[in-house]
MISE-954647 format. One record per atom (N, C-alpha, C, O): z, x, y. Coordinates in steps of 0.05 Angstrom, whole numbers, padded with zeros to 5 digits, always signed. Layout:
ZXY...
***
This chain:
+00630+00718+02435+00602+00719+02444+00599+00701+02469+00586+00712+02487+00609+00674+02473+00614+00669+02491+00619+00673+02514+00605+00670+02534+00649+00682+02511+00660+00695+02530+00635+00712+02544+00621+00707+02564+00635+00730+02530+00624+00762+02538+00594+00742+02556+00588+00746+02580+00581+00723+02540+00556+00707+02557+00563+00702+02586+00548+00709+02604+00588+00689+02590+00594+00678+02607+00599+00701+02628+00589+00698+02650+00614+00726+02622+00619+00741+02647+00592+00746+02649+00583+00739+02671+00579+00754+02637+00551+00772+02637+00534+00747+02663+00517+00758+02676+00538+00727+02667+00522+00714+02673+00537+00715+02700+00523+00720+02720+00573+00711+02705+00582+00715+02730+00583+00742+02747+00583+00744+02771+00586+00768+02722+00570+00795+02744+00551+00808+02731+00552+00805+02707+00538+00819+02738+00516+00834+02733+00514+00859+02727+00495+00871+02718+00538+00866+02736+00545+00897+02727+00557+00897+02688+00560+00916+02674+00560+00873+02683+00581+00867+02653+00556+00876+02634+00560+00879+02610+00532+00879+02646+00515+00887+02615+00510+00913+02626+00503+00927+02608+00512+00925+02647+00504+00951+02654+00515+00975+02633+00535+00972+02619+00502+00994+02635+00511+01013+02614+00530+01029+02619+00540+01041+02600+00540+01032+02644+00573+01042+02642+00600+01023+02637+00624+01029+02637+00585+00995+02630+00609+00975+02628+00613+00985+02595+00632+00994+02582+00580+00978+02585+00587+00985+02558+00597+01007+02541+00610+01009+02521+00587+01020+02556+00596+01047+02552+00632+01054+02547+00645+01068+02532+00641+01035+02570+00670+01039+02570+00679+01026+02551+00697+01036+02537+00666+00996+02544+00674+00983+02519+00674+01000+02489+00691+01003+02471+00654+01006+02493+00650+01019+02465+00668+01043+02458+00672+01052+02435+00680+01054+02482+00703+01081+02482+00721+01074+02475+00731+01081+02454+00733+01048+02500+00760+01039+02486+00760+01022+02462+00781+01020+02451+00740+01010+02453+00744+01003+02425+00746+01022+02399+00757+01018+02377+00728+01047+02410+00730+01068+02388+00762+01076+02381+00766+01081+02358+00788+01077+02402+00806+01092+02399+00822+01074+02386+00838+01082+02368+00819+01047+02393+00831+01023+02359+00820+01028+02340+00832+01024+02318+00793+01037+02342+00775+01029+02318+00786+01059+02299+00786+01062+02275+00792+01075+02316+00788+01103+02297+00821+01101+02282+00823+01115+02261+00844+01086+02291+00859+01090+02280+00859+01068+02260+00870+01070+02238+00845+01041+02270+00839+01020+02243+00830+01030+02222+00838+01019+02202+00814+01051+02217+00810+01058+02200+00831+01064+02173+00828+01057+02150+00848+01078+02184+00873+01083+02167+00882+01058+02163+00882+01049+02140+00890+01045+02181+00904+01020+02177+00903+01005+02163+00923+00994+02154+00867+00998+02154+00850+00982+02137+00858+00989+02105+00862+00975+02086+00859+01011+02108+00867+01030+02084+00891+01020+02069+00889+01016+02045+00918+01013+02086+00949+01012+02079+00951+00982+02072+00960+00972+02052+00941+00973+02090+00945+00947+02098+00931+00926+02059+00938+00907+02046+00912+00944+02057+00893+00937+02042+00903+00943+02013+00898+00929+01993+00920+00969+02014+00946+00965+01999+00973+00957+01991+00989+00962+01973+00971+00940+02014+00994+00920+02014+01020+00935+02029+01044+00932+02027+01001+00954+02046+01024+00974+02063+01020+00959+02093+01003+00942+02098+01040+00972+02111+01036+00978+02137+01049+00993+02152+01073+00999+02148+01035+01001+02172+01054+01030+02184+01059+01010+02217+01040+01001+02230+01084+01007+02225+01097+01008+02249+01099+01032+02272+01108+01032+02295+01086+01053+02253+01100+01080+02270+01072+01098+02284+01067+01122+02284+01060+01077+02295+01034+01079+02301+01034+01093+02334+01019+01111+02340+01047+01083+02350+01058+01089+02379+01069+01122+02378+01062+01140+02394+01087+01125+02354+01100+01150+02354+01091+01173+02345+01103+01192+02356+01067+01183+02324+01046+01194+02318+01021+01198+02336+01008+01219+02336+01017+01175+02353+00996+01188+02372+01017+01198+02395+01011+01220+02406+01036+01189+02402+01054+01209+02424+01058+01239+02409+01045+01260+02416+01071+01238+02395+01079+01266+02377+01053+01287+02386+01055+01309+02398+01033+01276+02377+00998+01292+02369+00991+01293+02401+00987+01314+02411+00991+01272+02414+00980+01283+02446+01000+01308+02456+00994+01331+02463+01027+01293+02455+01044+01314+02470+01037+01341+02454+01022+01355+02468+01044+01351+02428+01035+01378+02420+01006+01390+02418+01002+01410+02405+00985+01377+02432+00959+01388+02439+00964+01391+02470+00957+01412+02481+00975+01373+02483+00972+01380+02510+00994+01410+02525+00991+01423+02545+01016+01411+02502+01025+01429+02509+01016+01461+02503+01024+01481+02515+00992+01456+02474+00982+01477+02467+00954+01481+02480+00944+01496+02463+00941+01479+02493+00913+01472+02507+00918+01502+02513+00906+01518+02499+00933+01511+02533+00925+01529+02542+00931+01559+02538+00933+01579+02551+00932+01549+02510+00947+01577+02490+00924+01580+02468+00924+01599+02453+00899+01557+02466+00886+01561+02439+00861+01546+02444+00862+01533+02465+00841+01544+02431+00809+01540+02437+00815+01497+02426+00834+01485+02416+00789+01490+02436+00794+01449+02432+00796+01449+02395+00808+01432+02382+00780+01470+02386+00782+01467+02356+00798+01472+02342+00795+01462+02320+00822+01487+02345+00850+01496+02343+00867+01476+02353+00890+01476+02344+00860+01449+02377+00881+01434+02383+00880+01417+02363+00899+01409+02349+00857+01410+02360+00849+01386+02337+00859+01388+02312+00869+01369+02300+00855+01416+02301+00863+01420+02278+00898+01418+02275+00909+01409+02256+00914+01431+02305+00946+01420+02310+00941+01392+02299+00939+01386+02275+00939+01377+02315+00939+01340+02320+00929+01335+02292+00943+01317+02282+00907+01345+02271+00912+01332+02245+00923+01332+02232+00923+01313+02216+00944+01360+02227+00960+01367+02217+00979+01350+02216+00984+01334+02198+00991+01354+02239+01018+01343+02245+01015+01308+02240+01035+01296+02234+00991+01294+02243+00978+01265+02234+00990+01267+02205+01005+01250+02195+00980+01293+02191+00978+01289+02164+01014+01288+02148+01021+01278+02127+01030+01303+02167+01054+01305+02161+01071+01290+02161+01091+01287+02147+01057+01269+02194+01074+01248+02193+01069+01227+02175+01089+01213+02168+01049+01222+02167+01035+01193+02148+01046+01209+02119+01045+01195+02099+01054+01234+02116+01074+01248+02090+01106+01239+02090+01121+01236+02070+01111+01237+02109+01133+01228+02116+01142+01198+02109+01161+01189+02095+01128+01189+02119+01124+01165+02117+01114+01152+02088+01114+01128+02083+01108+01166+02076+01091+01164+02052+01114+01165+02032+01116+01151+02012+01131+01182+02042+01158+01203+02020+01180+01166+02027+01189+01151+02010+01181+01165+02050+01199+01146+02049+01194+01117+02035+01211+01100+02031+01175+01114+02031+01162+01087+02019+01164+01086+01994+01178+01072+01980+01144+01107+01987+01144+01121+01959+01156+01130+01941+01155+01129+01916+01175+01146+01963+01194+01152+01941+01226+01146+01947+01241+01147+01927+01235+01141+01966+01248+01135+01968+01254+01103+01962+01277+01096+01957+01235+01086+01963+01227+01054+01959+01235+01042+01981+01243+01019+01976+01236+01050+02008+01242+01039+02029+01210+01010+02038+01185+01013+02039+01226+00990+02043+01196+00967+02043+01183+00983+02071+01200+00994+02085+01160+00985+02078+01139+00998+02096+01155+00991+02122+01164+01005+02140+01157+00958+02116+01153+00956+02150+01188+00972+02159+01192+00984+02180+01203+00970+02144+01231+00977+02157+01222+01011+02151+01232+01022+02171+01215+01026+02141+01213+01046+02130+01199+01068+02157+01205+01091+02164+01178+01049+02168+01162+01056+02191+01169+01055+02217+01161+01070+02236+01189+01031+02217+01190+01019+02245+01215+01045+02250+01219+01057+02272+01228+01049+02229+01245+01071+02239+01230+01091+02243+01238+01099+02266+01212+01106+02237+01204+01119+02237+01192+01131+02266+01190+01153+02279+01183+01096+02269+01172+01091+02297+01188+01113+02319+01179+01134+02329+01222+01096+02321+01236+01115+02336+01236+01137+02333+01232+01147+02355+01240+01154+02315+01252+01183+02301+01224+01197+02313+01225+01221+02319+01194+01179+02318+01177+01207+02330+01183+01197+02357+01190+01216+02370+01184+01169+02373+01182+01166+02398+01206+01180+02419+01204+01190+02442+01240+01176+02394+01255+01197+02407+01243+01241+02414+01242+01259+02431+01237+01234+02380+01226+01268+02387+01217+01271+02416+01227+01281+02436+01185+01256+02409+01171+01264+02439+01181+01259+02465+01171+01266+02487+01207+01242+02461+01213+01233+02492+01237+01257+02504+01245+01258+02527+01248+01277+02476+01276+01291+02478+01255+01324+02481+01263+01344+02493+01229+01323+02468+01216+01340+02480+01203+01344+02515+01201+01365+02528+01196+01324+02520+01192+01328+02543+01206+01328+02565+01199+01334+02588+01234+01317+02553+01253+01305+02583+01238+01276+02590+01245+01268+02612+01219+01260+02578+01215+01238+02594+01192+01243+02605+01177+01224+02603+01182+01263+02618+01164+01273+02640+01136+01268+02622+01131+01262+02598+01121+01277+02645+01089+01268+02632+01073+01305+02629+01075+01325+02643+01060+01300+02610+01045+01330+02606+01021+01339+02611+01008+01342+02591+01010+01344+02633+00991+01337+02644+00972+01361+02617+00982+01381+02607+00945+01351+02611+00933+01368+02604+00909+01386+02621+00891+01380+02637+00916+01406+02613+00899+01427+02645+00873+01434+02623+00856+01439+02640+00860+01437+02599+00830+01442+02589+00804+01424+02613+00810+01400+02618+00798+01426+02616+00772+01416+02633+00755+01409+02610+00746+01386+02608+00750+01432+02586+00732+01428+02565+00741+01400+02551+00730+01378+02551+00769+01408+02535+00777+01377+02516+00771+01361+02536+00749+01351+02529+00776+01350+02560+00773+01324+02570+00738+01324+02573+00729+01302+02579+00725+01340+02571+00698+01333+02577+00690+01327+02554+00672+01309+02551+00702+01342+02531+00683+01330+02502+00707+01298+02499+00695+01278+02507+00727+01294+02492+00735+01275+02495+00725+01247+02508+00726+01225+02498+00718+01252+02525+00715+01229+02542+00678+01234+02552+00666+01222+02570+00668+01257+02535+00637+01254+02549+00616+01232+02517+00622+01221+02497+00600+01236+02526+00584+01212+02521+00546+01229+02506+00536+01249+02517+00537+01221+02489+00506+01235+02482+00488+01199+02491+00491+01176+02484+00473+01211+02508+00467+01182+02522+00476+01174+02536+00483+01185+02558+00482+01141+02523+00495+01119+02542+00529+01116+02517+00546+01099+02522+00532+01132+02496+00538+01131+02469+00562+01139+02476+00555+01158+02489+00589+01139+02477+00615+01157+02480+00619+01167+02457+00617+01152+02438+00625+01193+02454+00629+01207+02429+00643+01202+02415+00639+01208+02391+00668+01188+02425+00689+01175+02417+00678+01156+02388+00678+01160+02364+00669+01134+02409+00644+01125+02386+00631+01124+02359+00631+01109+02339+00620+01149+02368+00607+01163+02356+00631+01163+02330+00633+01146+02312+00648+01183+02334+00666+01196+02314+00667+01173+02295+00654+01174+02274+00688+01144+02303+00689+01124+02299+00672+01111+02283+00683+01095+02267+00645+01113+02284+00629+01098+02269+00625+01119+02236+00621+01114+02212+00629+01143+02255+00629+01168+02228+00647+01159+02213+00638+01148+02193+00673+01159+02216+00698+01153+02202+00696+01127+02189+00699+01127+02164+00692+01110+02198+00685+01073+02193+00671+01084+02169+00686+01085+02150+00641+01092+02162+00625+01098+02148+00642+01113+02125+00636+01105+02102+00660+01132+02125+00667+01147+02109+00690+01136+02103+00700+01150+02086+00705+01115+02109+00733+01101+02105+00716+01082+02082+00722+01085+02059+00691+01060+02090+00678+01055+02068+00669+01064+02048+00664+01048+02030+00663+01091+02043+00652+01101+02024+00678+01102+02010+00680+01091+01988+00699+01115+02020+00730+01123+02013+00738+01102+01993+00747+01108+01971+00735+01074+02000+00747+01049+01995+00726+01041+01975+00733+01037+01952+00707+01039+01981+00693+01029+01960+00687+01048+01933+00696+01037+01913+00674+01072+01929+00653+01086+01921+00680+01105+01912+00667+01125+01909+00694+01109+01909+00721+01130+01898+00745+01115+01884+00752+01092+01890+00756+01130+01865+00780+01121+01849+00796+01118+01861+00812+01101+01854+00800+01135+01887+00830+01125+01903+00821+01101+01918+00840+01089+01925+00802+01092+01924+00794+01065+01937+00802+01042+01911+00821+01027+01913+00781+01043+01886+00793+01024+01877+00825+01021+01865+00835+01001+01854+00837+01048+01871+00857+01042+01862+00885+01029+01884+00908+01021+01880+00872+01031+01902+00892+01031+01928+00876+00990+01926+00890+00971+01935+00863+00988+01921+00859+00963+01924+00873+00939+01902+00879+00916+01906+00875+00956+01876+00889+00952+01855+00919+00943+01859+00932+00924+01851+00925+00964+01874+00957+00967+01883+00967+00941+01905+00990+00932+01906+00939+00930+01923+00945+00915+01938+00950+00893+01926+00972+00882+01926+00923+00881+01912+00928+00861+01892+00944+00857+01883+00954+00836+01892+00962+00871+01859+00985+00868+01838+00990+00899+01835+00976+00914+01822+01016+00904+01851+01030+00932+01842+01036+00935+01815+01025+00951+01800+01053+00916+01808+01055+00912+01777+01031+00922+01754+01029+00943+01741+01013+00893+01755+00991+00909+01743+00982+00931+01745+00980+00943+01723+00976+00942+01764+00957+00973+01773+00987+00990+01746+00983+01000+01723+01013+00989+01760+01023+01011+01748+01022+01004+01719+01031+01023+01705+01014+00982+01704+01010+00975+01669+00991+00992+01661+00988+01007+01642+00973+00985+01689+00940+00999+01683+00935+01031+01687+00913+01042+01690+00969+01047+01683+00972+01077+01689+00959+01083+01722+00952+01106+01727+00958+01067+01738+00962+01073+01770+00987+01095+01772+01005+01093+01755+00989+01113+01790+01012+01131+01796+01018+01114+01827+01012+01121+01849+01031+01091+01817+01046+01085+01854+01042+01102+01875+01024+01106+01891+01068+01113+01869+01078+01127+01886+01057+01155+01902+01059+01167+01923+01036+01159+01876+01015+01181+01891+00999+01163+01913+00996+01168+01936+00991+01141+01900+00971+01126+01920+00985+01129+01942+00979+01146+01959+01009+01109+01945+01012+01101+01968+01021+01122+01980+01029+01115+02002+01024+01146+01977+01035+01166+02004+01008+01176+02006+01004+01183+02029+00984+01182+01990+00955+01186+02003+00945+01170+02024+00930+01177+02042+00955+01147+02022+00948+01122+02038+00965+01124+02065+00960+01110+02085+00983+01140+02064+01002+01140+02091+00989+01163+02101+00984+01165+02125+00982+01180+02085+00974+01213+02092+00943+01209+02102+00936+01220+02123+00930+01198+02092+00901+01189+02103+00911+01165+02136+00902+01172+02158+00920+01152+02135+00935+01132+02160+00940+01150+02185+00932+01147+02208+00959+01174+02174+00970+01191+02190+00945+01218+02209+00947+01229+02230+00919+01219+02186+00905+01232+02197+00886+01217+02221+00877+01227+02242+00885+01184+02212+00862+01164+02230+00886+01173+02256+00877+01191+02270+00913+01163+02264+00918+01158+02282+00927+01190+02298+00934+01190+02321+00926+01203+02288+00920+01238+02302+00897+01234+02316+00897+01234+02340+00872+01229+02299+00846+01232+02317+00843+01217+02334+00835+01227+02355+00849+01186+02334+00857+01173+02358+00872+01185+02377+00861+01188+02399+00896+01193+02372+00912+01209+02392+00896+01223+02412+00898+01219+02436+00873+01246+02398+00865+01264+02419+00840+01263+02433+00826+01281+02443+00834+01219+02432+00811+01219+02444+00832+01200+02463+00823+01199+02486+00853+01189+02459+00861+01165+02479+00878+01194+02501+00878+01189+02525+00888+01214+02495+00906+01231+02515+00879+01255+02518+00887+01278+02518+00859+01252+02519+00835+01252+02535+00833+01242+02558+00836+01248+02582+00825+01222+02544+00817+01201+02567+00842+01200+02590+00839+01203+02614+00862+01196+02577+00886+01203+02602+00891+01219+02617+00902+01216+02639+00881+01248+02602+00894+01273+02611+00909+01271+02613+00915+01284+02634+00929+01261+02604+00960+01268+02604+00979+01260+02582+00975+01239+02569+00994+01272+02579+01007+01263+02545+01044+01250+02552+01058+01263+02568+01050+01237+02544+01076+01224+02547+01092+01203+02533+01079+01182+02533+01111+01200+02523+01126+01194+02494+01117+01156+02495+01110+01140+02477+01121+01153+02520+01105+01118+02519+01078+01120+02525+01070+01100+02537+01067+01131+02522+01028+01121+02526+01022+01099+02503+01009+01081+02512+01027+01098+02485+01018+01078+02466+01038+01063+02456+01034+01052+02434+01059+01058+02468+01079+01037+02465+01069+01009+02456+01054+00998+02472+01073+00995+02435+01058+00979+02423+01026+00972+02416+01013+00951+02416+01021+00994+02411+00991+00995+02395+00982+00989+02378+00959+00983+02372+01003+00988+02366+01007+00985+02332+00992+00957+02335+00971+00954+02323+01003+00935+02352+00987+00913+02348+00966+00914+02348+00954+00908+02328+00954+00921+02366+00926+00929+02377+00913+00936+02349+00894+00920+02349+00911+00950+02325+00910+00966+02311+00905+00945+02292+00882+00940+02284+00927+00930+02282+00923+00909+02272+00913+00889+02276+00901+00879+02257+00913+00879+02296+00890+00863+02309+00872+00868+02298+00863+00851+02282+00861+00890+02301+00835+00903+02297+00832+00906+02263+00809+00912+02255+00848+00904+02248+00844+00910+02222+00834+00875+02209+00816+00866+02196+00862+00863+02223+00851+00837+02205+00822+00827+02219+00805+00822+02202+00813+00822+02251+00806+00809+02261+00767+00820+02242+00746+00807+02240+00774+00841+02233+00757+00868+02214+00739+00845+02191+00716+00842+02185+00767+00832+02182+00759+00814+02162+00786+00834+02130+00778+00837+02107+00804+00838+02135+00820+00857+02126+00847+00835+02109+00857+00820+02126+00855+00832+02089+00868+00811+02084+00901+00817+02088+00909+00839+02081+00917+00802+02097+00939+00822+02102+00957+00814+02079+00980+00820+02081+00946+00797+02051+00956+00793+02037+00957+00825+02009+00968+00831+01988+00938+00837+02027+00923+00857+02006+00906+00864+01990+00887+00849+01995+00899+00880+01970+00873+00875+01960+00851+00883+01969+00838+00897+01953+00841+00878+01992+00809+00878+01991+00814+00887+02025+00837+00886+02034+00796+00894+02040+00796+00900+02063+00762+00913+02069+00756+00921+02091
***
């Protein structure tokens, strides 16, 4: 708060409504994938493979744009969100691989895909429409935003107000316990990768928006970013509660 006082006071443009406006965008595209994050984390998970899921999901919308309508890309990019946080889910889960090594490989295995799909090269996206709903705004409001606060709202209801919330919170606490207490492990936690995998899709197709362009490093260490944003949330990274 500070901070933010202090520029505000050295320019004058820092409270204007296109400054905020941009704030509130690029915070939506952490915020929308914190969501998932809050989720894992909160079960005593974490996903590393955060960089490689939104490359995967931009690159296969930007290559399909001009073969299919923005509601058909989206529905690509959740999909494939949903497959990879399955993936990811299968290796944790069931395989018992610990998250972070389980992920961080993972990391590679999508960042190679997307980088052996494109040759390296960047994919430009040619829709005029996705980048206008993407990156347009109701107001002074970015839709982005918008979504974001939707999801936030419904990640709480998820976590609080539902059996897979208290039970994913169960799991964070004491794995042990939860499974005495007939918890099914192994279902939670790949719901928890599979819900992770859907937050950072929809991120995907507001941040390679805003870029117009899709390419295997665009989000090369995000993952922090992400986390940042989960603990700084108030998110415990011991587990439990978030």
């Amino acid at each position: 708060i500070v901070v933010c006082v202090l520029l505000g006071l050295c320019s004058r443009s820092f409270f204007g409504a296109g400054n905020i406006a941009n704030i509130l965008a690029q915070s939506a595209f952490a915020g929308i994938a914190a969501c998932g994050m809050t989720v894992l984390i909160a079960g005593g998970l974490i996903d590393l493979s955060v960089a490689g899921q939104i490359a995967i999901c931009s690159i296969a919308v930007a290559v399909a744009l001009p073969h299919m309508t923005i509601g058909a890309a989206f529905a690509l990019a959740l999909v494939l969100g949903v497959i990879m946080g399955l993936v990811n889910g299968l290796l944790v889960a069931g395989l018992r691989i610990p998250p972070f090594i389980a992920t961080l490989g993972s990391l590679y295995l999508f960042l190679g895909a997307a980088f052996i799909f494109t040759d390296g090269n960047v994919v430009p996206i040619s829709s005029h429409y996705f980048r206008a709903f993407t990156t347009g705004s109701i107001s002074v409001v970015p839709i982005a935003f918008i979504v974001f606060a939707c999801l936030a709202a419904l990640t709480y209801l998820l976590f609080q107000h539902t059996y897979f919330g208290r039970e994913i919170r169960a799991v964070g606490s004491n794995e042990r316990a939860a499974a005495l207490a007939g918890i099914s492990i192994p279902r939670v936690k790949t719901l928890a990768f599979v819900f992770a995998g859907f937050c950072f899709a929809l991120s995907a197709m507001f941040i390679c928006g805003r870029l117009s362009s899709a390419e295997g490093n665009m989000s090369i260490g995000y993952e922090m970013t992400v986390i940042a944003a989960v603990v700084i949330g108030g998110t415990s990274m011991r587990g439990g509660s978030g």
